[in-house]
C-alpha positions in Angstrom: 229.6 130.3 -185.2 228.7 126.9 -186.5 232.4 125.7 -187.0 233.2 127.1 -182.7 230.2 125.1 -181.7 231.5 121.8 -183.5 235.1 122.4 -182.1 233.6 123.2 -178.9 231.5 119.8 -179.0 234.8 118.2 -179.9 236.7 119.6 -177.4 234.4 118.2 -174.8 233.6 114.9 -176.3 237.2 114.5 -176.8 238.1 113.1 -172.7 235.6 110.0 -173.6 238.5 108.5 -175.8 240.8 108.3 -173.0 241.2 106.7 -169.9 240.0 108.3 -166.6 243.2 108.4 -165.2 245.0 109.7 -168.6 242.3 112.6 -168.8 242.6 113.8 -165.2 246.1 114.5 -165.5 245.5 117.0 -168.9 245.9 120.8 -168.3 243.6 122.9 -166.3 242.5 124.9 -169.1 241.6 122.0 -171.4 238.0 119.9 -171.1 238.9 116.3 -168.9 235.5 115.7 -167.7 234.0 112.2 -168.9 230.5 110.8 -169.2 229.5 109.4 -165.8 228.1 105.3 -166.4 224.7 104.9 -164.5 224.2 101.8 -162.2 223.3 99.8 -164.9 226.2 100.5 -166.9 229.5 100.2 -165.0 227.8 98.4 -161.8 227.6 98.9 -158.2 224.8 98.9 -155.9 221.1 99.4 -155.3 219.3 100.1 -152.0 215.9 101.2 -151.2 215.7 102.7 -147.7 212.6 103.2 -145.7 211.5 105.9 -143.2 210.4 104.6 -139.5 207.9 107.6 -138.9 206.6 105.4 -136.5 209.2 106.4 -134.3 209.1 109.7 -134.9 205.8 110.2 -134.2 206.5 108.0 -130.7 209.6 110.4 -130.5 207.2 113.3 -130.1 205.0 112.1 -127.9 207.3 110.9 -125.7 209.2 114.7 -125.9 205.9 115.8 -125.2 205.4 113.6 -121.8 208.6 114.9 -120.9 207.9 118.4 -120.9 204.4 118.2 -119.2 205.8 116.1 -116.4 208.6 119.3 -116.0 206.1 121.9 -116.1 203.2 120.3 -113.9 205.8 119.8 -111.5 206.6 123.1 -111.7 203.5 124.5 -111.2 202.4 122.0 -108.4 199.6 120.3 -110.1 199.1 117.0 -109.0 198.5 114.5 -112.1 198.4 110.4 -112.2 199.0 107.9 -115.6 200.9 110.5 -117.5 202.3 108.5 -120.4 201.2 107.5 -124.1 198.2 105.7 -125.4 198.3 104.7 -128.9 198.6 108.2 -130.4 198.0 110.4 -127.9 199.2 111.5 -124.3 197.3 111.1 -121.2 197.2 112.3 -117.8 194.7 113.1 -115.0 194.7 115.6 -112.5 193.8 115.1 -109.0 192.2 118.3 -108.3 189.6 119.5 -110.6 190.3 123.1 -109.6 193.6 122.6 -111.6 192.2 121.8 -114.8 192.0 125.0 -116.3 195.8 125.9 -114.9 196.8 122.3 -116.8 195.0 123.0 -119.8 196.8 126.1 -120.3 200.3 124.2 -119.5 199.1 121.7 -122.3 198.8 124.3 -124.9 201.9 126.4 -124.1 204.1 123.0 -124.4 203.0 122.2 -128.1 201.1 123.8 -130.5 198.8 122.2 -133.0 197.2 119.6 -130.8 193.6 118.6 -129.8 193.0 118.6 -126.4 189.9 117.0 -124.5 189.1 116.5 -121.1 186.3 114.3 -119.4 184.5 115.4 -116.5 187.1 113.8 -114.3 189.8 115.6 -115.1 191.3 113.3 -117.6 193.5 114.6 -120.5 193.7 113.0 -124.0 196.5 115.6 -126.0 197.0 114.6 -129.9 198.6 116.0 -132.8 196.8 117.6 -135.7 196.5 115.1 -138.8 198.3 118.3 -140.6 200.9 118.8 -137.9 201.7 115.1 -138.1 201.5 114.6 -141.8 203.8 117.8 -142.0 206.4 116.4 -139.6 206.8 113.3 -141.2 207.1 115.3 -145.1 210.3 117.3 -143.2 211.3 113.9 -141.7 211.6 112.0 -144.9 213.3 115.5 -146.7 216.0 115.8 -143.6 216.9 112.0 -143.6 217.0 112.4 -147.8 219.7 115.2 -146.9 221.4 113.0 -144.2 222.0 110.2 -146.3 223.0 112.8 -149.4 225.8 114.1 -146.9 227.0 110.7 -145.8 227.1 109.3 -149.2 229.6 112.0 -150.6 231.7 111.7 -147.1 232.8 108.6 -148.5 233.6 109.8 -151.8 231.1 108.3 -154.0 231.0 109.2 -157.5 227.3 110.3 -158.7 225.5 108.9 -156.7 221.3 109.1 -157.5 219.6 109.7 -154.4 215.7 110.5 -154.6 212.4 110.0 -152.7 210.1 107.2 -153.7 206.7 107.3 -152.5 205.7 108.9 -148.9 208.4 106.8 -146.7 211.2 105.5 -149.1 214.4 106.6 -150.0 216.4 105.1 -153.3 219.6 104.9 -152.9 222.0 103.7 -156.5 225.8 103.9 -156.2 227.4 103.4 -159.4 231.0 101.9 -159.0 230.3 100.8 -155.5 230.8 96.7 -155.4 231.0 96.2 -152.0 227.5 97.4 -150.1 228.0 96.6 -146.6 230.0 99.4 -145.1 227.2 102.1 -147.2 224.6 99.7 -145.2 226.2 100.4 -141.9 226.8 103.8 -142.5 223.4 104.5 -143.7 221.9 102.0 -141.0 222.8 104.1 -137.9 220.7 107.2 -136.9 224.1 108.6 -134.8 222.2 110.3 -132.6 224.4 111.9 -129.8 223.7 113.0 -127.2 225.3 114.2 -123.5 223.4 113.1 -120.3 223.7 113.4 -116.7 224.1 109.5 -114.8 221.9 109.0 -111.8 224.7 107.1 -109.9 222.3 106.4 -107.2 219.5 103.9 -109.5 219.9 101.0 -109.7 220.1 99.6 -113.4 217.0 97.4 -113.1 214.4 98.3 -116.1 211.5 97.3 -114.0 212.3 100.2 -111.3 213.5 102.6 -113.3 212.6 106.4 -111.5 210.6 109.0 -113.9 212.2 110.9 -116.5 214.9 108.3 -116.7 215.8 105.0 -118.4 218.2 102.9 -118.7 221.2 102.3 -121.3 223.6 99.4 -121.7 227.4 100.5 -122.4 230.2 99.4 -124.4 232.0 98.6 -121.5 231.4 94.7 -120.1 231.5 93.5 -116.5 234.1 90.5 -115.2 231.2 88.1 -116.4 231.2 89.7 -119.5 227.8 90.8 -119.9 227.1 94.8 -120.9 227.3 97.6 -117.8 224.0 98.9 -117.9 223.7 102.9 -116.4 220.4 104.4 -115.5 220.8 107.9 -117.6 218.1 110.6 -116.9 216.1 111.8 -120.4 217.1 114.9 -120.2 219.9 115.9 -122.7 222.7 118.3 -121.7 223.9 119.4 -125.1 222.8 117.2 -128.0 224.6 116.3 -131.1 222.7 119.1 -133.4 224.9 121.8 -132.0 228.5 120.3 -133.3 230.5 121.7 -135.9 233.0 119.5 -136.8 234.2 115.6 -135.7 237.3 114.3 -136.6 239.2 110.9 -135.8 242.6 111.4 -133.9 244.5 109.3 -131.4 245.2 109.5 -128.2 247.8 108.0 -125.8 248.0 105.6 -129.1 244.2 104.5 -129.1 241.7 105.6 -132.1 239.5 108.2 -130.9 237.2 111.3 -132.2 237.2 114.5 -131.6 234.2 117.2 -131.8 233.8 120.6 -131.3 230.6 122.4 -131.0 229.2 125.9 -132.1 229.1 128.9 -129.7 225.7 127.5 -128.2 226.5 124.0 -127.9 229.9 125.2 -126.4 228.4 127.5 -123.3 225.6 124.7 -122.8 228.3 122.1 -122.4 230.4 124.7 -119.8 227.5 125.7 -118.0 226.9 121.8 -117.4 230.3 120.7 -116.3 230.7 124.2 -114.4 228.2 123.2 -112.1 228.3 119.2 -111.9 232.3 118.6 -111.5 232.6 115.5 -110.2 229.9 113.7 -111.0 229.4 111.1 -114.2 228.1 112.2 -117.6 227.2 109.8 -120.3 228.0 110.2 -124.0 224.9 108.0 -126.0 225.3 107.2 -129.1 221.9 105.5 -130.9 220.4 104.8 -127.2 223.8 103.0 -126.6 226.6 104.5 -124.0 230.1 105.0 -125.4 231.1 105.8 -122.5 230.8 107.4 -119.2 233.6 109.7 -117.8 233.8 112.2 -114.3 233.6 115.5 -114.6 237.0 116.1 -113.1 236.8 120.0 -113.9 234.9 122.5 -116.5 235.0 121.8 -120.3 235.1 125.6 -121.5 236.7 125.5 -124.9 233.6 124.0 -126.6 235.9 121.0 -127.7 236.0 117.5 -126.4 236.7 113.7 -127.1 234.9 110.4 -127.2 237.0 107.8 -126.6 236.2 103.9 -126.3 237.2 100.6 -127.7 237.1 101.7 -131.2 239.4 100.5 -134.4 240.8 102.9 -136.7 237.9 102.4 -139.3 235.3 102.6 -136.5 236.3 105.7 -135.6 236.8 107.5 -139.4 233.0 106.1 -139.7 231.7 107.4 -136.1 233.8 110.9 -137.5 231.8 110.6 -140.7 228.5 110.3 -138.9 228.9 113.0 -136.4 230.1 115.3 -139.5 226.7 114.7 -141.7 224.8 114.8 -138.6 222.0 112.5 -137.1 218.7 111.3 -139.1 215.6 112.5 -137.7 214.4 109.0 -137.8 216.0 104.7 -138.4 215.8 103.8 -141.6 215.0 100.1 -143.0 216.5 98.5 -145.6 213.5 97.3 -148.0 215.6 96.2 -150.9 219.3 95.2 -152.1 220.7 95.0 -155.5 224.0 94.6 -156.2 224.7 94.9 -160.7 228.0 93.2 -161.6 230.1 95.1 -163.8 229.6 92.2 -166.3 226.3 92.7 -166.9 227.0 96.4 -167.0 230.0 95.8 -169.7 227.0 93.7 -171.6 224.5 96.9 -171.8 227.4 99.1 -173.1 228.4 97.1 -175.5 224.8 96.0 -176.8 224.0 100.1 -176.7 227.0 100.8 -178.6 226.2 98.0 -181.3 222.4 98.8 -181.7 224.1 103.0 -182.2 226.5 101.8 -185.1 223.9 100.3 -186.3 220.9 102.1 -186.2 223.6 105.1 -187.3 224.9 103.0 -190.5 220.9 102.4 -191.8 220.2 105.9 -191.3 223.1 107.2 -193.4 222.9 104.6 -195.8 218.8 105.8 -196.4 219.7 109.0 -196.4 222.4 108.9 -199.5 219.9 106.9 -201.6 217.0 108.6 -200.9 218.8 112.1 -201.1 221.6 111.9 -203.5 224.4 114.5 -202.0 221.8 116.3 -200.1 221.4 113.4 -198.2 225.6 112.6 -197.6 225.0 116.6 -196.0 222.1 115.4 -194.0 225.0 112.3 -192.6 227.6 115.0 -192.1 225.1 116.7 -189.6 224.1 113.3 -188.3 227.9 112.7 -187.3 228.1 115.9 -185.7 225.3 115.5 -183.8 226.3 112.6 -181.9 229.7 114.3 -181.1 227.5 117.5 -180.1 225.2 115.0 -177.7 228.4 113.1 -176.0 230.3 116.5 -175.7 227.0 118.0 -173.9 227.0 115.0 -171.6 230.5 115.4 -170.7 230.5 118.9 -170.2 227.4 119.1 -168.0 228.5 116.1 -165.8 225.2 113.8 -166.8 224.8 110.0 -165.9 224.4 108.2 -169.0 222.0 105.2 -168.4 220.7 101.9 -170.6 217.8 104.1 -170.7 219.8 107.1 -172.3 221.7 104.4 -174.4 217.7 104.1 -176.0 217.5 107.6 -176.0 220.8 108.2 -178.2 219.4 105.4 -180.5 216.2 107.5 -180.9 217.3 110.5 -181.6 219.7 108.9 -184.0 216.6 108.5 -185.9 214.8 112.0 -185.4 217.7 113.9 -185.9 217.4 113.4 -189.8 213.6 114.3 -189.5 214.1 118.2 -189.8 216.5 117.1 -193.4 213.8 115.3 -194.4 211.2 117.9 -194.0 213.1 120.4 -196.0 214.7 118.4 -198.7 210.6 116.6 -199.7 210.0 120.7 -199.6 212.5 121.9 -202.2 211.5 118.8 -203.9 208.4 120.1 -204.3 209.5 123.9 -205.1 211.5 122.2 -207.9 208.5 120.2 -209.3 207.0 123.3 -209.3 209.3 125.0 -211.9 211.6 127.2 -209.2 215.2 127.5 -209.8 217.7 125.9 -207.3 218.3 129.1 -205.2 214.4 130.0 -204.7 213.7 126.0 -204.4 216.5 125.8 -201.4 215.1 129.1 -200.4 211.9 128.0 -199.9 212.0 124.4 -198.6 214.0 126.0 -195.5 211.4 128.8 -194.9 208.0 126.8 -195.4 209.5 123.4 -193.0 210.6 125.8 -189.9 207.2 126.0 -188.3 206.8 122.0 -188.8 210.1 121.3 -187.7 209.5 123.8 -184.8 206.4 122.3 -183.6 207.3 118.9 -183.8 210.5 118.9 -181.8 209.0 121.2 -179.5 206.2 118.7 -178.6 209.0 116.5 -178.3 211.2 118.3 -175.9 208.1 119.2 -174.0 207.9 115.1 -173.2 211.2 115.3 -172.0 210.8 118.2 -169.9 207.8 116.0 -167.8 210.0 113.2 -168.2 212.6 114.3 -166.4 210.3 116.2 -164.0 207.8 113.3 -162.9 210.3 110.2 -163.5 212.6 108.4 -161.8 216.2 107.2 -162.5 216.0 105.4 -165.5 213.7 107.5 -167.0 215.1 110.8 -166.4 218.6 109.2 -168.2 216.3 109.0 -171.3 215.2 112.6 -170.9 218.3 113.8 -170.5 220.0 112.7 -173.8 216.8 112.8 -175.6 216.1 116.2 -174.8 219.9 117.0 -175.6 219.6 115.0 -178.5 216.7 117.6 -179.9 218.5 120.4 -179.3 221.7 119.4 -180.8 219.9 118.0 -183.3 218.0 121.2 -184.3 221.2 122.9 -184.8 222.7 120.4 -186.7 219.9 119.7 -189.3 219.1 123.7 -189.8 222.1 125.1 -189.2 224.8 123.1 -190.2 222.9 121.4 -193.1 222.0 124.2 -194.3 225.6 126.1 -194.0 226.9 122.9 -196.4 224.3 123.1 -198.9 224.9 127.3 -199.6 228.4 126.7 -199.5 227.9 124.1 -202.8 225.3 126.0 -204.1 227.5 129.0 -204.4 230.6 127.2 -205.0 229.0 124.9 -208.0 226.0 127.1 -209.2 224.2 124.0 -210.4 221.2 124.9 -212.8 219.3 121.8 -211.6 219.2 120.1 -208.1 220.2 116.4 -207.7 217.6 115.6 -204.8 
């Protein structure tokens, strides 16, 4: 069993000694994978997003304005001021024999919200503390998500992608030198969406009618300025219901194609069904792509969005519309960008302080030991090629951090050996015979070596729970590194020694 698990940790260790490309190209059946450099390591880039839940919050409100002005007018209540104000929505009713009818409009368009209304029939609606603060937990998890799916559309190799604090997202893309397409990738919230033009407004933002707004265009006038259209709120079919977006061409220009799933599809026929003729606007981030007639019913559930787009503008509008929109704009705090110099630097200083921490460790061990202690080396060896063969097969990022970590448990792997050899030292001071004495020192240092490397890997475990990046590299190998190195030092140590004892029957230990 012992031998399988060393060829097993050769086997897997064995990819690291190639290149990447010579490794790829080995069988199917044989181990290729290779330990995946962290940022610091082989380079790339470092971002540290933030969450606008401003804007989410103003998103809701503003939803919520929407809706009451739709269902007050249905139910022919008469109302003045209905807008925001600071946190909260406003409104009052003219008649203050409608109150009662409004305030049950109010609480079946949202629910957990504080309504209060003053003696004049004024309404001040606001979210819940809990509702808000639970809203903006999913907000931060969806964009997380988002940004995950956009990341590996552009076929980023390991990326690390974790929350920091209550708004921020960090972002580290190993191998990634150039950051400025990831920025403008990450930078849009590609929110889509389909909406009726009112072709009878006039574009002026000061007389803009309710429950509409408007949107400047891609398309410029003869003076070269953006066509503005006056789009109403209200969206036909938004961007949540496609399935897949893909870039294409058409009549030789760059364009995308969507489709949508079986509800986006019969909202989108149902709308063009009954408004043939008239102009629909595609908005893309509050901006209009463009805005086409409804010459006849779109029943298929698939469509295109065509405008003055390059080849790579449309693979990256594609891209967006595939991972979907994020639930909220996100800021760019902070931008790093780690040369692979400085990487090349970390490797080689890890790899140096390895040998050498490796090299004094063996060295100790043979003097202090005698042939016990070349044993205890022999395990030593192994348990590196164990550590970088568990690395490789399990896909982790190896970090500076997890450099320190190797170097540490470089160290602590030759604790257990010492444990059990200062034991059968002692069982031979005290008059037992070589078998008993080996016996012995094995069976009394289990529980220590147990509880001390438990206690160990229990660090690691919280480690790799609570930290971040960096720290969970260190972890990772360090909690490998116990492992491995519990197998190596009792198991493997331990097979050598019997096999000499029985080979050499020695009537006196050399330790």
């Amino acid at each position: 069993m012992v031998i399988a698990v060393l060829l097993l940790g050769i086997g897997f260790a064995a990819p690291n000694l190639l290149s990447r490309q010579t490794a790829q190209s080995l069988p199917g059946w044989v181990p290729k994978e290779q330990i995946n450099l962290g940022l610091d390591l082989q380079g790339g880039s470092h971002l540290l997003l933030e969450v606008d839940l401003a804007a989410v919050t103003r998103e809701q409100l503003d939803n919520l304005v929407d809706t009451l002005r739709t269902d007050l007018r249905r139910a022919r209540i008469g109302y003045t001021a209905l807008g925001t104000e600071g946190n909260a929505v406003t409104f009052k009713v003219r008649d203050p024999a409608d109150i009662e009818a409004a305030r049950k409009i109010v609480r079946d368009a949202a629910s957990d919200i504080l309504v209060n209304v003053s003696e004049d029939g004024t309404f001040h609606i606001s979210y819940t503390e809990q509702a808000l603060q639970q809203r903006r937990k999913n907000v931060v998890q969806q964009s997380i998500e988002i940004v995950r799916r956009r990341i590996d559309e552009l076929g980023t190799r390991e990326p690390a992608i974790q929350r920091q604090g209550d708004q921020r997202i960090l972002v580290q893309l190993p191998g990634v030198r150039d950051p400025e397409r990831i920025k403008e990738i990450l930078g849009k919230t590609a929110k889509l969406t389909f909406r009726f033009v009112d072709e009878t407004a006039v574009p002026d933002p000061s007389r803009v009618p309710p429950g509409e707004e408007v949107l400047p265009s891609e398309e410029k006038d003869a003076a070269g300025n953006p066509i503005r259209y006056v789009v109403k709120k209200r969206v036909m079919v938004g961007g949540d219901t496609l399935t897949d977006a893909a870039a294409t061409f058409q009549d030789g220009r760059p364009v995308v194609s969507f489709s949508f799933d079986p509800v986006g599809a019969k909202r989108f026929a149902d709308a063009t069904r009954q408004n043939v003729g008239k102009l629909f606007a595609i908005v893309l981030d509050n901006k209009v792509i463009s805005a086409p007639v409804i010459r006849e019913p779109i029943l298929g559930g698939r469509g295109i969005i065509s405008g003055k787009f390059t080849v790579q503008e449309a693979q990256d509008l594609a891209l967006l519309l595939r991972a979907g929109a994020l639930p909220a704009p996100l800021k760019i705090l902070e931008e790093r960008t780690v040369g692979p110099g400085l990487g090349a630097d970390s490797v080689q200083a890890g790899k140096m302080a390895s040998i050498l921490g490796l090299v004094f460790v063996v060295v100790f061990m043979a003097v202090a030991y005698g042939l016990f202690g070349l044993f205890a080396d022999v395990a030593l060896v192994a348990n590196l090629v164990l550590i970088l063969g568990a690395l490789s097969g399990l896909q982790a990022t190896l970090t500076l951090p997890g450099i320190a970590g190797i170097v540490l448990t470089i160290g602590m792997a030759v604790d257990a050996n010492v444990l059990i050899f200062e034991r059968i030292r002692e069982e031979t001071r005290g008059g037992r015979g070589p078998v008993k004495a080996i016996d012995s020192g094995y069976r009394r240092a289990m529980t220590t070596i147990i509880d001390s490397n438990l206690t160990t890997l229990i660090a690691a475990v919280l480690l790799f729970q609570f930290g971040t990046g960096p720290v969970k590299g260190f972890a990772v190998t360090l909690a490998i590194g116990l492992v491995t190195s519990m197998f190596t030092a009792i198991m493997l140590t331990r097979l050598l020694v019997v096999t000499w004892l029985r080979r050499r029957r020695p009537q006196a230990l050399a330790i």
